[in-house]
C-alpha positions as CSV (number, residue, x, y, z in Angstrom):
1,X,-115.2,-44.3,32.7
2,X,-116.8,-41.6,30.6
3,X,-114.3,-41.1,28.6
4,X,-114.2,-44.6,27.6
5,X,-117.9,-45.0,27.5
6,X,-117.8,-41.8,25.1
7,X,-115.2,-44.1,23.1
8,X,-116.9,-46.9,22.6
9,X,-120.2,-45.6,21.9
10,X,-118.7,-44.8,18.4
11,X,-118.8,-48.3,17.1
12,X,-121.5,-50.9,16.7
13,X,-120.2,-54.0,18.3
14,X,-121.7,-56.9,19.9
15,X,-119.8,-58.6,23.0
16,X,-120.2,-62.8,22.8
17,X,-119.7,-64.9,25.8
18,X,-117.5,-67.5,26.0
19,X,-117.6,-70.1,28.8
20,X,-113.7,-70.7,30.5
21,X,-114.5,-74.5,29.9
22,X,-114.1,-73.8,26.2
23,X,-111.7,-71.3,26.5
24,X,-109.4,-71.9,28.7
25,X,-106.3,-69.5,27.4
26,X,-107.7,-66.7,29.0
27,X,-104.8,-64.6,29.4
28,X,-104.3,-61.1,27.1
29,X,-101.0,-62.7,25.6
30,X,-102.4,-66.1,24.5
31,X,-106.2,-64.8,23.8
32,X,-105.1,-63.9,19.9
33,X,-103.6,-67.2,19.2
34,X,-106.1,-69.4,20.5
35,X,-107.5,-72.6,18.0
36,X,-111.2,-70.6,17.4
37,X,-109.3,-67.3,16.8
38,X,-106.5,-67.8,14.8
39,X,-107.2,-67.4,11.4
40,X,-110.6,-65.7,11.6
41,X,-110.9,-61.7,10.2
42,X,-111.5,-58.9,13.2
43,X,-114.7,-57.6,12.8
44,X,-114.0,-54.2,14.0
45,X,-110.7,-52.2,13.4
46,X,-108.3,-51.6,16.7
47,X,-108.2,-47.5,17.0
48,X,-104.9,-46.9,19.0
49,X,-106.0,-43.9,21.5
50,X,-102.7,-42.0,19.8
51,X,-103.8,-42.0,16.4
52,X,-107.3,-41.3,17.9
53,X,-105.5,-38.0,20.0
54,X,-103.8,-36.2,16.7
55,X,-107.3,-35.8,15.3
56,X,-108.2,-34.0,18.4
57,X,-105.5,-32.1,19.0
58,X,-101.6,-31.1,18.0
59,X,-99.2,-34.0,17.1
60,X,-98.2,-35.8,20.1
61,X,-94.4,-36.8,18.8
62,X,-92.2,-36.9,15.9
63,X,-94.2,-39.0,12.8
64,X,-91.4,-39.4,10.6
65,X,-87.8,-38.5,10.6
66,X,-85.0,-38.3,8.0
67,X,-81.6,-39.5,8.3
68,X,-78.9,-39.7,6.5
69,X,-78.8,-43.1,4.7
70,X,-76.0,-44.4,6.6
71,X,-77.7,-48.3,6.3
72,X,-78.3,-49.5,3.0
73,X,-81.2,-51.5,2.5
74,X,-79.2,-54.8,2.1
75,X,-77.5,-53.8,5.6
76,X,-80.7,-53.1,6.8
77,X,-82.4,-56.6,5.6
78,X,-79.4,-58.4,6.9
79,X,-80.2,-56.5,10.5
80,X,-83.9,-57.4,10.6
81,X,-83.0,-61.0,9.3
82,X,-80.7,-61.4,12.6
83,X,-82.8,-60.0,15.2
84,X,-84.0,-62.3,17.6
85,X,-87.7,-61.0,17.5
86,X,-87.9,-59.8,13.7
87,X,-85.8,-62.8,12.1
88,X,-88.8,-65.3,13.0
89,X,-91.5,-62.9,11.9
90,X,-89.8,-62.4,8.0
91,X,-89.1,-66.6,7.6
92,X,-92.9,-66.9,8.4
93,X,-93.7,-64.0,5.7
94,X,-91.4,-66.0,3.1
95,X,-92.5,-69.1,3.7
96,X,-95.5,-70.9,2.0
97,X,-97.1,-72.0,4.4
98,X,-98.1,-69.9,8.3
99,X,-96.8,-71.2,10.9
100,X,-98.6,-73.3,13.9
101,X,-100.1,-71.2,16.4
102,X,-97.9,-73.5,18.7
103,X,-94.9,-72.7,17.0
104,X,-95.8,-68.7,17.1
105,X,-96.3,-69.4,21.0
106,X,-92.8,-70.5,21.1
107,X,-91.5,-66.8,20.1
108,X,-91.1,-63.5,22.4
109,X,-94.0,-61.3,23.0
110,X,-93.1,-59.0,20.4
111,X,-92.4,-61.8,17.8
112,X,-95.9,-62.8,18.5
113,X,-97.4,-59.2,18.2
114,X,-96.2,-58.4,15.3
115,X,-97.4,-61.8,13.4
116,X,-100.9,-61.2,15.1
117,X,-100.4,-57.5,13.6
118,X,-100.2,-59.6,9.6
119,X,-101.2,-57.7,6.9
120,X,-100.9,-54.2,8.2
121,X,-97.0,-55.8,9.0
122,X,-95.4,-57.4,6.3
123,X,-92.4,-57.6,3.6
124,X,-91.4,-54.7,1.2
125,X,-88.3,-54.7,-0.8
126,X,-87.4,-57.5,1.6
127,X,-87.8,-55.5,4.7
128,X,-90.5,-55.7,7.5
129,X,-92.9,-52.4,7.3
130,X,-96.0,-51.7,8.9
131,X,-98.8,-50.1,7.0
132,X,-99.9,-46.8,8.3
133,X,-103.7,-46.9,9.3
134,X,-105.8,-44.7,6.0
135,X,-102.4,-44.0,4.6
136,X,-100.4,-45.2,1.8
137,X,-97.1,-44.3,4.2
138,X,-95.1,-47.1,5.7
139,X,-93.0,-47.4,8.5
140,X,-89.8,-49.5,9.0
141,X,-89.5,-52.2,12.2
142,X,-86.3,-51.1,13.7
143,X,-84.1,-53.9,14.9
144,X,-82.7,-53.7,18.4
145,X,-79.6,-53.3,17.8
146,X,-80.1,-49.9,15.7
147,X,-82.8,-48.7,18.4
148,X,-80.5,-46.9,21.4
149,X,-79.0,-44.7,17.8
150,X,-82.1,-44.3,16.7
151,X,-83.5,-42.8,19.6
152,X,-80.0,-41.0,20.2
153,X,-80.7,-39.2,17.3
154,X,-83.7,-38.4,18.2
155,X,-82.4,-36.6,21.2
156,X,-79.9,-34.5,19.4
């Protein structure tokens, strides 16, 4: 509890109240898509505790890797346009219009955490990135079906 109490103490924040008769989604899945949240701003910026632990110390894991280019970016937009999870996520980011927060409710828990993750996720060259935090760096959103040799060659 110190440690998190140490945490927190670096950010002005205010915590508001809201009565389970007006919010009855209460759930850590649903929360970010509810009718009052969905299309207001955070106020304060998520720090991820592993971003937060290479300032303190050593690199935790590898940041970036290169490979051979084996994929070519069409191959690679054709991937991310099939995958189950990443296919719904790049329609919404072509279309005109957002969709319905029932619609986004509809898709797998990753579908939904990377359209709650929109700006910092979106389309370059045709491919879904994600924006580095401070950095002008970003990083592609590996289909599934590339993942297992991914991480394979990783290992090696």
């Amino acid at each position: 509890m110190a440690r998190w109490m140490e945490t927190l103490a670096e950010f002005d924040f205010e915590i508001e109240h809201r009565p389970g008769r007006l919010h009855s989604n209460v759930d850590g899945v649903s929360r970010q898509f509810c009718k009052q949240c969905l299309n207001k701003a955070t106020k304060i910026r998520w720090v991820d505790e592993l971003d937060r632990a290479d300032e303190l110390t050593e690199p935790l894991g590898v940041h970036s890797i290169a490979i051979a280019p084996e994929i070519s970016d069409v191959e690679m937009r054709e991937f991310q346009a099939e995958d189950p999870d990443l296919g719904p996520v790049i329609g919404w980011l072509q279309g005109e219009q957002p969709p319905t927060s029932d619609i986004v409710r509809q898709q797998s828990l990753e579908a939904r955490n990377l359209w709650g993750q929109v700006p910092t996720v979106h389309l370059h060259d045709g491919m879904l990135v994600k924006k580095l935090p401070d950095k002008e760096a970003v990083q592609l959103v590996v289909p599934h079906r590339l993942r297992r040799s991914l991480f394979n060659e990783l290992e090696n």
